[in-house]
C-alpha positions in Angstrom: 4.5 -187.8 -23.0 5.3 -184.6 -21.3 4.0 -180.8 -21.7 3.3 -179.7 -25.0 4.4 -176.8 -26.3 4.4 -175.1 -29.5 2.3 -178.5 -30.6 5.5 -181.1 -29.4 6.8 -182.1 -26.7 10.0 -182.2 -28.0 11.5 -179.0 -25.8 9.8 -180.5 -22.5 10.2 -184.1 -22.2 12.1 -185.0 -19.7 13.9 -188.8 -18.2 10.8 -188.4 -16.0 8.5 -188.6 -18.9 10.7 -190.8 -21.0 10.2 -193.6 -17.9 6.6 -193.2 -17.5 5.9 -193.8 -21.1 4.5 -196.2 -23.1 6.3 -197.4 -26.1 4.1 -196.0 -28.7 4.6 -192.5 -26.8 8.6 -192.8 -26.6 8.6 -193.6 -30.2 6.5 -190.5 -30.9 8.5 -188.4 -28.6 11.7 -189.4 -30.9 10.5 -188.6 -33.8 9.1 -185.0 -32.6 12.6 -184.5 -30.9 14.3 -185.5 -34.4 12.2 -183.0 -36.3 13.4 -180.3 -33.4 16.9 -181.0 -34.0 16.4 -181.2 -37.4 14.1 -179.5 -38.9 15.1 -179.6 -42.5 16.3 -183.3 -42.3 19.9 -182.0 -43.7 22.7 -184.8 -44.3 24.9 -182.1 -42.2 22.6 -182.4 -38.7 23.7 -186.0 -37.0 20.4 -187.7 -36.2 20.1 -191.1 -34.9 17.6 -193.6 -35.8 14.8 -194.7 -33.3 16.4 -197.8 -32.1 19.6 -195.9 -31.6 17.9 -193.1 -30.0 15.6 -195.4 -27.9 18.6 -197.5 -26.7 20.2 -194.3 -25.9 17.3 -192.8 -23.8 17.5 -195.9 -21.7 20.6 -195.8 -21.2 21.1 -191.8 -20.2 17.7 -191.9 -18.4 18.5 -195.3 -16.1 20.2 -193.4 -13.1 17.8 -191.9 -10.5 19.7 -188.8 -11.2 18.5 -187.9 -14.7 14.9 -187.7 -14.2 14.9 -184.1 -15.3 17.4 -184.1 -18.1 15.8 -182.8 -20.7 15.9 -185.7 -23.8 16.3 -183.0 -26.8 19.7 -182.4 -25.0 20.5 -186.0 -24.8 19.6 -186.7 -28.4 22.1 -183.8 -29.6 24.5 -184.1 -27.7 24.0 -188.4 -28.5 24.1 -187.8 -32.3 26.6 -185.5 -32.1 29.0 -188.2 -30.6 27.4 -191.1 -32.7 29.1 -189.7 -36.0 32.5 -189.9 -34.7 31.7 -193.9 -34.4 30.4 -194.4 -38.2 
């Protein structure tokens, strides 16, 4: 889903590419953003899980006007907000 670059697609995809893909590929594309944000998998980086991050990605990418939000953005800035909940 998306370009790849650097062997992910993690910096590229898009709400564009998040609609136009398939479940399997959204689930991948989670999991390679995760490991972007994340590299290390440290306790001090808020990550979300898939469901949270897929429900998330439907949500920010549903307007017509977020097409080319990036979703590596989205997930930050999602997990960073998500601890404040817990």
């Amino acid at each position: 889903m998306g370009a790849v670059r650097a062997g992910t697609v993690a910096q590229l995809a898009s709400c564009d590419d998040w609609r136009g893909g398939t479940i399997d590929e959204r689930l991948g594309t989670i999991a390679q953003v995760r490991n972007q944000v994340d590299p290390d998998d440290s306790p001090a980086v808020p990550t979300m899980s898939d469901e949270e991050a897929y429900d998330y990605f439907e949500a920010a990418c549903a307007p017509g006007y977020a097409a080319s939000f990036r979703l590596y953005k989205l997930y930050g800035r999602g997990a960073s907000f998500r601890s404040l909940v817990d």
